[in-house]
Every structure is written in C-alpha cells, then in structure tokens.
N, C-alpha and C positions, 0 to 999 in steps of 0.2 A: 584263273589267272593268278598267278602266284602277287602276295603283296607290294614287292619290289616292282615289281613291273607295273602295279597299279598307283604305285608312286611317282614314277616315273610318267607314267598316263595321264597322272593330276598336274607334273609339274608341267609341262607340256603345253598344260590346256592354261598357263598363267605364264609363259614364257615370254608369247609378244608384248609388246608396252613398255616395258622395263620396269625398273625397280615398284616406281607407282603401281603399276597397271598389276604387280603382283603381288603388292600390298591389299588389294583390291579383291586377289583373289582370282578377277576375270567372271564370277558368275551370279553375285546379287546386283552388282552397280554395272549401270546402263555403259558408263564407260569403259568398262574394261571389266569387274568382277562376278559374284554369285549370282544367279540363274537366268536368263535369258526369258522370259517370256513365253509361254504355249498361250497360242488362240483356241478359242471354241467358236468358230464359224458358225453352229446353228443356234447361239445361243443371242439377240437382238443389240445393235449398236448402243451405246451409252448417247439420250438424247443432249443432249451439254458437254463442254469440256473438263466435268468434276473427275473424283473416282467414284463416281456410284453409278449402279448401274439403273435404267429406267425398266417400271413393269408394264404389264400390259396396258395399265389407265398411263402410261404417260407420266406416271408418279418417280420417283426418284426412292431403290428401296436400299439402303446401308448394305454394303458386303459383308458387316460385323468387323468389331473391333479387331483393333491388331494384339496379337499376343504384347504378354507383358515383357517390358524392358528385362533382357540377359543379366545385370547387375543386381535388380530386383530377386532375383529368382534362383541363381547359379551358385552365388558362395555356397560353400560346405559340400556342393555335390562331386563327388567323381568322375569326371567323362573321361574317355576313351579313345585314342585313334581308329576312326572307322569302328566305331563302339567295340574294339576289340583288343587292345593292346596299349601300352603304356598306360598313363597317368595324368590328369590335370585337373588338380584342387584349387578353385578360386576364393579367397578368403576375403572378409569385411572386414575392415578396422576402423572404429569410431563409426559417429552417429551423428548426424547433421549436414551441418558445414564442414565438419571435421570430417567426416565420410572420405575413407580412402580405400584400394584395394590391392589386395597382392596375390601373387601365385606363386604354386612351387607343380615344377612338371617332372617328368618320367620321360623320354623318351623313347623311339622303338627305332631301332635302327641296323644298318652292317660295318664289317669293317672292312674297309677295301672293296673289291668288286666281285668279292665271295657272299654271296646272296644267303648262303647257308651259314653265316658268323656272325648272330646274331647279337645285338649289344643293347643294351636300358641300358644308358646312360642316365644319374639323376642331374640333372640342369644345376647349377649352384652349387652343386656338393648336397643337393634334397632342402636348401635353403629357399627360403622365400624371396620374390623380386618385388617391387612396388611398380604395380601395372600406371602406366603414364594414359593419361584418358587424350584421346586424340578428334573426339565431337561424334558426329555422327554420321559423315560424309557420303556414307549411301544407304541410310536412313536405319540403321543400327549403330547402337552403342560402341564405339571404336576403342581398343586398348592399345598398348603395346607392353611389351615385354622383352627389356635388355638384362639376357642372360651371358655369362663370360663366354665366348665362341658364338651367339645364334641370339637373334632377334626375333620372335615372333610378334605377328602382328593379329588380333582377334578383333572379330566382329560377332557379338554375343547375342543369340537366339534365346528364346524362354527358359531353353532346357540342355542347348549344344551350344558350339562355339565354331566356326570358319576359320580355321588358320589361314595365316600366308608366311615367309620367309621372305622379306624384301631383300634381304643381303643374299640368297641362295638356301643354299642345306646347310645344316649347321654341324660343324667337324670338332674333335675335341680330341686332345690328345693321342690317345691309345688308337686315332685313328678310323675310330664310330664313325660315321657319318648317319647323321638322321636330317631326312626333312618330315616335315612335323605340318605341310602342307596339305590341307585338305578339312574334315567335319571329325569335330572330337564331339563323342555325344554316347547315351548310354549304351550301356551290354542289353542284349535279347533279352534279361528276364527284368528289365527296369523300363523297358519300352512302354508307352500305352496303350492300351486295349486295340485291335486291328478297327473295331466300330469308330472306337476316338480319332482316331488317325484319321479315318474314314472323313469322318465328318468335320476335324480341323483342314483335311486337304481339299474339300470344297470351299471354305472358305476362304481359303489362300491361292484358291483358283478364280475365284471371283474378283477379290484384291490386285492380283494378278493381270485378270486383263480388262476389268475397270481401267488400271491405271496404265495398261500398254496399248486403249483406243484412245483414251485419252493425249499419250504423250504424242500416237503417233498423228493424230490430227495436225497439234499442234507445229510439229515436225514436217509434215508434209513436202515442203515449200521452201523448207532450209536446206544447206549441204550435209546436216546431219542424219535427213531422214533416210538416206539409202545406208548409211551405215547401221543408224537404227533396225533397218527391216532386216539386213541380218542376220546381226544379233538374235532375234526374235526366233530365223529361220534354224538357229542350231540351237536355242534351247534344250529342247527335248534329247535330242541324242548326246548334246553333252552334261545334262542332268543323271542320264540312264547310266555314262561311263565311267562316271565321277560317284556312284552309287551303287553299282553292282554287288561293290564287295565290303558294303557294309553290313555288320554285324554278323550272325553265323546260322539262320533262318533265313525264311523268307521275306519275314517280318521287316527285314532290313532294310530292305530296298524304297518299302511305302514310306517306311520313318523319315528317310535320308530323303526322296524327292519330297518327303511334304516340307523338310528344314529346307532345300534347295526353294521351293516356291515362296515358302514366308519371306526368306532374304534376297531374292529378288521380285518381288513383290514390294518389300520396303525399299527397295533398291528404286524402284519406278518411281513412287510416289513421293522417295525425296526427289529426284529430279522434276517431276512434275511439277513440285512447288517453286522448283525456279526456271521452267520452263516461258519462254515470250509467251504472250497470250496469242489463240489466234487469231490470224488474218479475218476481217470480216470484207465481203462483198458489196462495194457501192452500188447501188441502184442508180441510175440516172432519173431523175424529174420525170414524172407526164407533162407532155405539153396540154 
C-alpha cells in the first residue's frame, strides 16, 4: 500500500470527533485516541477493581512498571515518520524548574494530488519551536508544536512519539501538503532486539487488560459502557492498519503494536483513575 494512501488510512481512523478527538489521535485514550484494547479470554479476571492482575493464590501480581516518561528519554533522538522518512529532533533546555523543550521537524509530504511529487518540507525554515506541555490527558506526556502553517500535537512514548494534526494537514507555501499524523519512531536498524520487543509487548499486554477489566467493570452500568466495548472491539484491526507500513522489515510491525499497546494501555489507566468506583450490591438483613 503505497504511503499516501496509508496516510490517508491513519487520517480516517481520527476523523470522527473533531478537532479534540484528533488531537487525541483516536487510539491511546479511551475517548477517542491510541489503541483500543485487545482481551486475552483465557488468561483469569482481575480479583478487584485495581490494574493488577490476581494469580493463582488469589494474590495480586504487578504487570510491571510502565516505561519511562517520552521527555525523559527522547531529546537528542531522531525519530522517523513510520520509522521511515522525514525528521524529528526533540531537544532539552535548561534543567530543573527551568526545564523546557523544543523541536525542529522534517516533514514527508506531496504537492497537490500527485502522490509521485514528493516534498520534505523543514517546519520553521529547520528552526526550532518551543513545545507548549499540554498535561497528560490520556496518561502520556502531552506537547504541542506551533509551527508557521501546521500544528502538531504529540503524546511521547520512551522511544516514539504519536502525532496528530488538530487543525488538519499542514500546507505551506509551494503547495506541500504534509500530515505528519500517525507514530514517529526509529528506522529498522535502531529497533530493539525482536526478544526485547517480545518481552516489553507482554507486558503491555498485561497493563493493557489489567486496566480494560478493570475499567470495564466499573463501566458496566453507565451509558458509557457500550461505547466502551467497542472501542475494545476494534482494537486489533485498527492497531494492525495503522502499523502495517511501519519501518521497512518485518520487524516493524512488532515495534509499532508494542508503541500502539504502551499508549493505550496508559491511555486506560488514566481514565481508570478517574473513573466512579463501582456499584456494590446491597444484601438485605437475615431475618
């Protein structure tokens, strides 16, 4: 599938909701963004409404920690559109309280509706922007980035970053048009190890639906819960669509659902925390 049409695939999948809802992304956060939730049916209900999951004694065993904060981790790296094209350096300035951050991007785009007129435009004239911190609203570090013609909005992972375009694609001049929508993260040979992956994507699958039996309990019983279920229900296939055409191995695909499950995984588990508690069951007296 040619990348234009997979652009077009990602905008698609963050069209409804409007502006918010694709700031959001559509696929971590419960309401509208990054990844949707996969069950494992054979694997035993969480006894409680925490995120953890219960083991065989009944004990409560941690899913392991969440990766480290994208801010933490990200300046000085280079990520990638679809770890494959363009550019984006996150940079640190100062140290404390003073701590700030900025970026300068690349982007990958066409001009007009000639798929074959390819354009890198650099954002700023290759100047840096000062990323505005917007909290962490579906349980990752939120930025944003006002560049002259195009806004991006990021939600930063250990190692990638989630785009969105809340204003649209972003046009410039000569006519470029770039959307910059979708997972910036590294090229095939900066990946880690197929075992690592391996073994981070268990864990983010435990995180994962710890925190999607969890919400949906508490859900149950609200008008939110049938929306809720879903969401859950397309997960998977709009994880796999939204991932296909990452990086240029096969390697690509494992990297991009394992960032897809971290960020909707943190996605659950901030809403969890402001989720009602659930309903409990009166019992009536023995006579």
């Amino acid at each position: 599938m040619p990348r234009f049409g997979f652009l077009l695939a990602i905008s698609a999948l963050v069209a409804f909701g409007g502006p918010e809802a694709r700031a959001q992304l559509q696929l971590p956060g419960a309401v509208a963004p990054t990844p949707q939730g996969a069950t494992a049916p054979t694997r035993p209900p969480a006894s409680g409404p925490g995120v953890h999951g219960a083991g065989p004694s009944g004990h409560r065993t941690p899913a392991g920690p969440p990766p480290r904060r994208g801010e933490e981790t990200l300046p000085g790296r280079n990520l990638r559109f679809l770890g494959q094209q363009g550019s984006m350096v996150i940079s640190r300035v100062g140290t404390g309280a003073q701590q700030s951050f900025t970026i300068a991007v690349t982007g990958a785009g066409r001009r007009g509706n000639d798929i074959r007129s390819i354009c890198t435009p650099d954002l700023n004239a290759g100047q840096t922007v000062t990323l505005k911190p917007l909290g962490r609203p579906v349980g990752l570090s939120r930025f944003e980035a006002a560049f002259p013609g195009c806004t991006i909005v990021l939600d930063l992972l250990s190692d990638a970053a989630i785009a969105s375009a809340p204003d649209g694609v972003c046009r410039f001049t000569d006519e470029c048009i770039v959307d910059p929508t979708g997972i910036w993260g590294p090229v095939d040979r900066e990946m880690p190890p197929d075992a690592e992956i391996e073994r981070a994507r268990g864990a983010a699958d435990r995180r994962l639906n710890d925190a999607r039996r969890a919400l949906q309990a508490r859900l149950r019983t609200t008008p939110e819960g049938r929306a809720f279920l879903q969401e859950q229900a397309g997960f998977g296939a709009n994880r796999e669509r939204v991932c296909r055409n990452y990086g240029t191995s096969d390697a690509g695909l494992g990297y991009c659902a394992l960032k897809y499950t971290e960020a909707r995984a943190a996605a659950l588990e901030a809403r969890l925390a402001t989720a009602p508690p659930p309903e409990t069951t009166r019992r009536s007296p023995r006579h």
